[in-house]
C-alpha positions in Angstrom: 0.0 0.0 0.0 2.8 2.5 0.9 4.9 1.6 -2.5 1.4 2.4 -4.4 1.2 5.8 -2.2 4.6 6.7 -2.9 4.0 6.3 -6.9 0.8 8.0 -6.9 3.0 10.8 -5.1 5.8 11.0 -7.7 3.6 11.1 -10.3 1.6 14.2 -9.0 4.8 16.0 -8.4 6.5 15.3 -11.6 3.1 16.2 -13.6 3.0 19.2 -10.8 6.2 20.2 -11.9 5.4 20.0 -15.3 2.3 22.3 -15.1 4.1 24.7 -13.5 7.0 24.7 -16.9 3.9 24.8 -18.6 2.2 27.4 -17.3 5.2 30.1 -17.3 5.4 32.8 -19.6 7.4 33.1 -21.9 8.8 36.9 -20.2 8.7 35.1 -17.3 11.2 32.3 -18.3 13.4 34.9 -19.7 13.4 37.0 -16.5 14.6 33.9 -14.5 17.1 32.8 -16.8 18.6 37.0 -16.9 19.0 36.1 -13.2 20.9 33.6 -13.9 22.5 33.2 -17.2 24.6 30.4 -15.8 21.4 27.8 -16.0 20.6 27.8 -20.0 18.3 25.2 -19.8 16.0 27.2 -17.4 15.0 29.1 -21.4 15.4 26.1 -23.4 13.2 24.1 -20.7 10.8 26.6 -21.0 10.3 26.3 -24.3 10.1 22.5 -24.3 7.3 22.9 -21.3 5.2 26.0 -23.1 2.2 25.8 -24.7 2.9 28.6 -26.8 6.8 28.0 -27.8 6.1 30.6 -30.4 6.2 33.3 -27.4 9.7 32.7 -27.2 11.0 33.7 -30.6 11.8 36.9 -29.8 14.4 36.4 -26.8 16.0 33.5 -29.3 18.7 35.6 -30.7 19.9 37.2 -27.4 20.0 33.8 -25.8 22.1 32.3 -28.2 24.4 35.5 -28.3 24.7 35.4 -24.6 25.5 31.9 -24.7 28.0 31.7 -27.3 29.7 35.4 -25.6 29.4 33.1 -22.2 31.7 30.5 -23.7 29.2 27.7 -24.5 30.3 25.7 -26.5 28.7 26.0 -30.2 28.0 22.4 -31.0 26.2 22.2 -27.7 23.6 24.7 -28.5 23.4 22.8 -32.1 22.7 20.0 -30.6 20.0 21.6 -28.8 18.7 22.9 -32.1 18.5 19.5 -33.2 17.9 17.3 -30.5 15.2 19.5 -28.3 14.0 23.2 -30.0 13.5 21.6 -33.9 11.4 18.7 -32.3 9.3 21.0 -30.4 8.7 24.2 -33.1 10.2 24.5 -36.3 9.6 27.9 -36.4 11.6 28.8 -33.3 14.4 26.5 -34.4 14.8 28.3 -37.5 15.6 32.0 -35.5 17.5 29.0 -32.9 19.8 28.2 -36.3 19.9 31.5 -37.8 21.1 32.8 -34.2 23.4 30.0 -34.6 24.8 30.6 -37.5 25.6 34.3 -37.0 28.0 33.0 -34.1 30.7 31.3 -35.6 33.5 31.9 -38.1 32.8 28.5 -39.8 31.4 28.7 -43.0 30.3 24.8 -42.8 29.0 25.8 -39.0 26.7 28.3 -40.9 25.8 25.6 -43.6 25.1 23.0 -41.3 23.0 25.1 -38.9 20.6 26.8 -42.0 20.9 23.1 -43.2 18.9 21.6 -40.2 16.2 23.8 -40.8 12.4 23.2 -42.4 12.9 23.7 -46.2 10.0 26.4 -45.8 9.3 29.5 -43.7 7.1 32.9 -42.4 8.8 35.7 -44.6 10.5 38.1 -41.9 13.3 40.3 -41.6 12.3 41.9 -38.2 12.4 39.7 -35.3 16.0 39.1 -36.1 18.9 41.4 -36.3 20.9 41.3 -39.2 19.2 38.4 -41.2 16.3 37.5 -43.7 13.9 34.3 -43.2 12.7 33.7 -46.6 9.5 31.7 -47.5 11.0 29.4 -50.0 14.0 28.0 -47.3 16.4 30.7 -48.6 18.1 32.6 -45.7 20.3 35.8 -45.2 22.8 36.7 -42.5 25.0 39.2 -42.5 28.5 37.9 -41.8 29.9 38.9 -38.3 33.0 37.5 -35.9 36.7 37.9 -35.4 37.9 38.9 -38.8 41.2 37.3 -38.2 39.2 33.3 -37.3 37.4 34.3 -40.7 38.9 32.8 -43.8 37.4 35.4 -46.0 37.2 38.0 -43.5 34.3 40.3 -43.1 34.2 43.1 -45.5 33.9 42.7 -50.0 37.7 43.7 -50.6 38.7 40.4 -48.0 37.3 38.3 -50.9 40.1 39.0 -52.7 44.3 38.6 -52.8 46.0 41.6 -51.3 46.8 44.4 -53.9 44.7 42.2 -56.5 41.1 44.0 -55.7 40.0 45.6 -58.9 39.0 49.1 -59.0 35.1 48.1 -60.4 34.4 47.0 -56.5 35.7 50.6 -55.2 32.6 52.1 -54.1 31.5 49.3 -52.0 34.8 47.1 -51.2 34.3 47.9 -47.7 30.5 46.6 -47.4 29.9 43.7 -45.2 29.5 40.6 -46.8 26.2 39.0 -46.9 25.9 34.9 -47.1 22.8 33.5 -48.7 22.0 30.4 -48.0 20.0 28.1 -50.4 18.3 24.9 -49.3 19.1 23.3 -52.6 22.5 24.3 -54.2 25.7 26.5 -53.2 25.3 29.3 -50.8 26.6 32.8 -52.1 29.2 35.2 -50.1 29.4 38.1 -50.7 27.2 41.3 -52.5 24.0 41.1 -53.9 22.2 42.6 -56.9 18.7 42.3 -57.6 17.8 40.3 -60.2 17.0 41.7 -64.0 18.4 44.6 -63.1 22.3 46.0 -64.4 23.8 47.0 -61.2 21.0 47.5 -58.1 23.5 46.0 -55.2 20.6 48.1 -52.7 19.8 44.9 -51.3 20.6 44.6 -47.4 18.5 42.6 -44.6 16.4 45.8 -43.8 15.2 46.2 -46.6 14.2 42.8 -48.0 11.0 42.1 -49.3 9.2 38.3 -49.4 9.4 37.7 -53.4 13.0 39.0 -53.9 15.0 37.6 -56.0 19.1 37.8 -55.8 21.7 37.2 -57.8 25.3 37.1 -56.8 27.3 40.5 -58.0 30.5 40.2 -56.1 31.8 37.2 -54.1 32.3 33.3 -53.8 30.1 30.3 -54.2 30.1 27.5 -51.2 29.4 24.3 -51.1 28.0 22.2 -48.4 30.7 22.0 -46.6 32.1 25.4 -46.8 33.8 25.4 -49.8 34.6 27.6 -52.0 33.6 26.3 -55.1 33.3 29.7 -57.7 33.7 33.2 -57.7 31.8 35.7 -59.4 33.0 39.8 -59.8 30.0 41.6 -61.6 30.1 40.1 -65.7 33.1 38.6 -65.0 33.2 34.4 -63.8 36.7 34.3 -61.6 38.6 37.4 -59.5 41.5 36.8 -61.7 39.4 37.7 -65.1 38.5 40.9 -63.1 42.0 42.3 -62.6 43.5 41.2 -65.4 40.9 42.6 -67.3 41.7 45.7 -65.4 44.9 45.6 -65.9 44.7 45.1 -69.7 42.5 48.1 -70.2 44.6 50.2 -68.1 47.5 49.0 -70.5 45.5 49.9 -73.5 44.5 53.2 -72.3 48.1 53.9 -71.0 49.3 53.0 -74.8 46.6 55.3 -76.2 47.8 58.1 -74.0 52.0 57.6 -75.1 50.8 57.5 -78.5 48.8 60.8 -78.5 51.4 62.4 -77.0 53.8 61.3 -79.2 51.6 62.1 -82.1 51.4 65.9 -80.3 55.1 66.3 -79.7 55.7 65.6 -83.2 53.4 68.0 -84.5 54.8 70.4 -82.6 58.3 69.3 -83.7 57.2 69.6 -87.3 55.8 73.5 -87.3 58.8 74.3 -85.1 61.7 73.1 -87.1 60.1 74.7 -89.8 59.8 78.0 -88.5 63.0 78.3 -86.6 65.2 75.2 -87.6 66.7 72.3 -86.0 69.4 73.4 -83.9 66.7 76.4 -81.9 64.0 73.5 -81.3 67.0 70.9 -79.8 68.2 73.9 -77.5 64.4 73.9 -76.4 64.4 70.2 -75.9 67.5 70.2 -74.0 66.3 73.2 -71.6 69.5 74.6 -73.3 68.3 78.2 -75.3 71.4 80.0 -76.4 72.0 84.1 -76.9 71.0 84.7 -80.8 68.1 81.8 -80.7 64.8 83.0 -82.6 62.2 84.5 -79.4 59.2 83.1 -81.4 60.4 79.7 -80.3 60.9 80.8 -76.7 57.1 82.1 -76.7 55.7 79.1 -79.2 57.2 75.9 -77.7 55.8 73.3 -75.6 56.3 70.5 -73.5 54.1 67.3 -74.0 53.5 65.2 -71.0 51.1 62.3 -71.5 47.2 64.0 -72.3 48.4 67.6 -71.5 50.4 70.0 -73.7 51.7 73.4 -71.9 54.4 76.3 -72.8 58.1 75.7 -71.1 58.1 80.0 -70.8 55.4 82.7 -70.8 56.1 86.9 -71.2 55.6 88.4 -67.8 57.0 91.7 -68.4 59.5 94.5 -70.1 62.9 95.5 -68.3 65.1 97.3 -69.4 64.1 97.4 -73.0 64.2 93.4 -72.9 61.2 91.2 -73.2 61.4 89.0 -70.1 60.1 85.1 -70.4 59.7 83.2 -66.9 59.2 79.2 -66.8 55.8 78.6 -66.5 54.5 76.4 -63.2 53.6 73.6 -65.0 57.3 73.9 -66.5 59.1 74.5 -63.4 57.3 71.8 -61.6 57.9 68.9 -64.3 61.8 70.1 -64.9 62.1 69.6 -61.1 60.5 66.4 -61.0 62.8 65.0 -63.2 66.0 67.0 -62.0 66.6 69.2 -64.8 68.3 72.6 -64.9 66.6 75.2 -66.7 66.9 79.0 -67.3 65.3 81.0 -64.5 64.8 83.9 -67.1 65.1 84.3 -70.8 65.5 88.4 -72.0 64.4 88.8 -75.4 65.4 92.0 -77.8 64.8 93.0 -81.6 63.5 89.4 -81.8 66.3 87.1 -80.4 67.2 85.4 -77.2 69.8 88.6 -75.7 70.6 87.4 -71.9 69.6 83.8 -70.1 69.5 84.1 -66.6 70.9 80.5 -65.5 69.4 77.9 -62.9 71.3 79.3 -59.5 73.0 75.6 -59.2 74.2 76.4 -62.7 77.5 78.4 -63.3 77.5 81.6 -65.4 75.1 83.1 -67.4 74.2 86.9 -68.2 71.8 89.3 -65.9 70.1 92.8 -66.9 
């Protein structure tokens, strides 16, 4: 009689106990667990005991932050996910796994977490910080963690080699990179455009609406398991094809430039040696004008540097009864650059070069 006492006794206090889990709210559960972050399971009890699990699916994401912060370990909490939320509610076990997957620097860690989930979903981008719930499985997290435990770090321009970043991803290298995970398929890393249009890389979790549909702009394809498995840089299939693409244009466009300039200086050449011979346009090449030179080559001749074309001397004033050339800045500035000495003043009278006033490094030379 006592053993069948003591049973009924058990019984009543273990369904007792229960009723009480069951009856807690789910602010109520969180309150207790705040007091004590130390005992997880006094949250993930209470969602295992509620009759409206749902209730909890706001306090998900800081639970698992705290958690992970705490130094609980992550397969722990997947287990969990597995084991006890996903059995219970799918729909909390999805924020459970996308919680999850924002708190770790594994790539397959994220897979495998998103992985777990149900294939399909409640559209929302508000509950959780930082990450899109798509109806059709598809779900967004913006990448966070210790850059230096992340293989591909955090921000567009860690995607690629050092120094080999092409200028195309300038204006948003520095964006944080976004993974997309797809039930069926790779996942994507990286920067998103919206699909059918050229270049709309708007998209970000905030703004995310139920029927969009992405396409990979900048960044890497992973399988599975993590792996990087492609790369895509805007119309181009690899990194590589981007730089070097880059790099080819800037060398055809450099090319372009040299031969316009050379085309110009030899124009130039042309009309000059015409109009005051050979030996007054080498003097000008050579910074070198000599007493008796023609002024008209003095006032007419230019330097060509690349796209630009400017005069070497430009009148300034009379002195004297002399006609008085100064280098102009442009001049001055490029001779420096590449160490040449040039006349600090050229004094023209009845046409011709009279008196040069020398570099002050140079010796000799006439004043007025």
């Amino acid at each position: 009689m006592k053993k069948i006492l003591l049973t009924i006794c058990c019984t009543f206090s273990i369904f007792f106990s229960y009723a009480q889990g069951a009856g807690k709210s789910a602010e109520s559960v969180w309150e207790a667990y705040q007091a004590d972050p130390s005992k997880m399971y006094t949250f993930i009890d209470g969602i295992t005991n509620s009759d409206s699990p749902k209730d909890f699916i706001p306090y998900v994401q800081r639970f698992v932050n705290a958690n992970i912060k705490r130094g609980v370990d992550w397969d722990v909490l997947y287990d969990e996910l597995k084991e006890t939320i996903l059995p219970k509610d799918p729909d909390v076990a999805t924020y459970f796994g996308v919680s999850l997957a924002q708190n770790t620097e594994s790539y397959s860690n994220m897979i495998k977490a998103l992985d777990v989930l149900p294939k399909t979903h409640t559209f929302d981008n508000d509950f959780i910080e930082d990450a899109v719930i798509y109806p059709d499985g598809r779900i967004v997290i913006v990448i966070k963690g210790d850059e230096r435990k992340l293989k591909y770090g955090l921000l567009i321009y860690n995607l690629f080699e050092e120094d080999k970043d092409p200028y195309m991803i300038s204006s948003f290298k520095t964006n944080y990179q976004v993974l997309l995970y797809q039930p069926e398929g790779n996942s994507m890393l990286g920067i998103f455009k919206y699909a059918g249009t050229k270049d709309d890389y708007s998209f970000t979790p905030k703004t995310a609406k139920e029927n969009d549909k992405l396409e990979l702009y900048v960044g890497i394809y992973l399988n599975k398991n993590g792996e990087k498995v492609g790369e895509k840089c805007i119309q181009y299939n690899s990194f590589a094809q981007a730089y070097n693409a880059e790099v080819k244009a800037g060398q055809i466009a450099k090319k372009k430039t040299q031969d316009a300039a050379r085309n110009k200086h030899a124009q130039i050449e042309k009309v000059l040696v015409q109009k005051y011979g050979r030996k007054a346009f080498d003097a000008m090449e050579n910074f070198r004008p000599y007493i008796g030179m023609p002024e008209g080559i003095v006032r007419e001749y230019k330097l060509v540097m690349q796209d630009v074309n400017f005069n070497a001397y430009g009148f300034v004033r009379v002195e004297k009864g002399y006609k008085v050339y100064l280098p102009t800045r442009l001049f001055a500035t490029t001779a420096s650059y590449i160490n040449a000495r040039f006349p600090r003043a050229i004094y023209t009278k009845n046409g011709k070069v009279a008196a040069i006033k020398a570099h002050p490094i140079n010796q000799g030379g006439l004043s007025i």
